[in-house]
Structures are given as C-alpha cells and as structure tokens.
N, C-alpha and C positions, 0 to 999 in steps of 0.2 A: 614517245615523241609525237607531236600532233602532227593530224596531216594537214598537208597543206593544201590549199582549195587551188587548182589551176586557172581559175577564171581571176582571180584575184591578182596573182604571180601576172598574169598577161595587161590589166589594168593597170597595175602601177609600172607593168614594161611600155605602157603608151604612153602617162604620164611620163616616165621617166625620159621617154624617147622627145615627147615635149618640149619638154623644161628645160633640153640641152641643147637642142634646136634653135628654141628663144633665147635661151641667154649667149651662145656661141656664137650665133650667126646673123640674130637681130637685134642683137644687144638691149634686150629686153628683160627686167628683174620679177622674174616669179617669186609672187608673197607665199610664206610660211600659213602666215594666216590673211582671210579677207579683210580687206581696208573695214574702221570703223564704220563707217561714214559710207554707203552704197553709192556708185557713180551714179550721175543723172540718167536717167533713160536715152536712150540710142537707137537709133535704126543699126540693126544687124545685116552682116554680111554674109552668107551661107558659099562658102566652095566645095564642091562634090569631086572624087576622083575615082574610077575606075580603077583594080588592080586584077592582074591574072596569072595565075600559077599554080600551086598547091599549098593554100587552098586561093580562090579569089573572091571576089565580093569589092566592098564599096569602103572609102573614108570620106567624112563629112569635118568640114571644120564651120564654128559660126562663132563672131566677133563682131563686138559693136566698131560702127563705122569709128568713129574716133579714136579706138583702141587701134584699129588696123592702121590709120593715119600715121597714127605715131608709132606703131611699127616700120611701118613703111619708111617712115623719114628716118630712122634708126640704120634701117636695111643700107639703103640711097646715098646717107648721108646728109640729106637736104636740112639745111639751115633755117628752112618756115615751113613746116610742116604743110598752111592751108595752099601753099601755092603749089603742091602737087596735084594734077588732075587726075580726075577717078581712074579714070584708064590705067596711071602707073600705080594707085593702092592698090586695082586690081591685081596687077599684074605681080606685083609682091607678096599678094596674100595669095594667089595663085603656086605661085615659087614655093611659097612658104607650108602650103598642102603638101604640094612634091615632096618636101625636105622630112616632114615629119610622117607623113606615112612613111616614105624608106627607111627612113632610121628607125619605126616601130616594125615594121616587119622585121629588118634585119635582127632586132629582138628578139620579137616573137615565132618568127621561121627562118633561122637565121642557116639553115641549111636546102632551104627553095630559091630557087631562081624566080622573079619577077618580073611580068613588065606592066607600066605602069600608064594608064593614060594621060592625054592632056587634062589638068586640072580645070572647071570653069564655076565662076560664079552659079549659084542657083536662086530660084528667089523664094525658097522657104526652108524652111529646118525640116532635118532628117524626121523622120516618120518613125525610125526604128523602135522596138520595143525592148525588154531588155530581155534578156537569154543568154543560153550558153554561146551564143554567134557572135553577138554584141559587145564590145569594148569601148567601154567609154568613161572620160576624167575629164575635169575642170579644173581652168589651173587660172587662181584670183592674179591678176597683175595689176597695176596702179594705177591705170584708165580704166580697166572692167576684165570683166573674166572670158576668154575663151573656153569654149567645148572644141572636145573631138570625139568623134567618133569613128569605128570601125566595125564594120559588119562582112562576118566573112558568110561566103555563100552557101544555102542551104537556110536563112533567115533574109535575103537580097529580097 
C-alpha cells in the first residue's frame, strides 16, 4: 500500500474546506477545471488572519476585486453588484476568511480548540514559501481564481 504524503491529505483538507464554504454559504460555483478564456486582469484583495492554539500561525486569502464583488452580492443577496461599497465587500471577504479558516482547521486539527482573530484586509500577498508549514490551493471560479493560504507557526 503506498504511503500517503501528509502534506498533501492537509491541502486538499483546505481546498476541500474551501469549496464548501463557497458554494454553501456564498453561493459560489467552483470549476472542475479553469475557464478557457483567463479573466481580465484585476486589482486583488489580500485578507490576513491570525489563529492561536495548537498549533497557530497565519491564513491568507487573495481575490480579485471583481471576484470578491460578486461574491459578495451572492453573500448579501444584492441585486447590482456595483452598488455595493467597498466597505461591505470588505466586510464579506473578511466573514468569508473567518468561515474558511475554521472549517480548515476543523479538518486539519479537528481535535484543538482555537481562537481566531479579527480578519482584515492587507495590501500585498502573503510572502510565504512552501514547506512542511505551508498549505496552500487555488480554487478557478468563474470571475477568477482565489488562493488560500495557511501557514502554521514555526514558518510565521
């Protein structure tokens, strides 16, 4: 029987923690595969969150602004997307860090206690490298693709 690689098993537990996320609660459809056709270029949104327990460290999520838009009006319910001010995509793509870290942790440490910080915009992409610490998937949606990441500490 092959072994199986644990770093792996814990990547497709953050995709997987994801995917259900988006489509459960922002009613957002994750592609199988990336759109033909690559969306136009975007200004991205970077959310950062602190978590602490055993173990702790950092989750990072980054979406192009238009992706987040129309999550957001998904979230809200809003019937014109552009007449949502930044403040509330924030605030949903903020929500929306909260949601998919917890439901990845509770995967991946599904017997620690956490607490979790306020989530807030940042304005650049995670720095992280890849390593045993490092978890991170891309999940293509139909505006553009989201990353996450998660860096547990001892790589912070």
């Amino acid at each position: 029987m092959p072994e199986i690689d644990v770093h792996v098993q814990f990547d497709e537990a953050l995709a997987t923690a994801a995917r259900e996320v988006l489509e459960t609660m922002f009613f957002t459809t994750v592609l199988d595969e990336p759109p033909e056709e690559a969306p136009e270029p975007s200004t991205e949104l970077h959310a950062k969150l602190s978590f602490h327990g055993d173990p702790s460290g950092n989750f990072w999520l980054g979406v192009p602004e238009r992706t987040a838009r129309t999550i957001a009006s998904n979230f809200l319910g809003a019937e014109d997307e552009s007449e949502l001010s930044q403040e509330k995509v924030a605030g949903v793509i903020c929500e929306m860090v909260n949601m998919i870290c917890g439901a990845a942790l509770s995967r991946i440490e599904s017997h620690s206690v956490f607490r979790l910080d306020t989530p807030t915009l940042v304005d650049e992409a995670p720095q992280a490298e890849d390593g045993p610490n490092v978890l991170h998937c891309r999940l293509s949606l139909e505006e553009g693709d989201l990353q996450v990441f998660l860096q547990r500490k001892g790589d912070v």
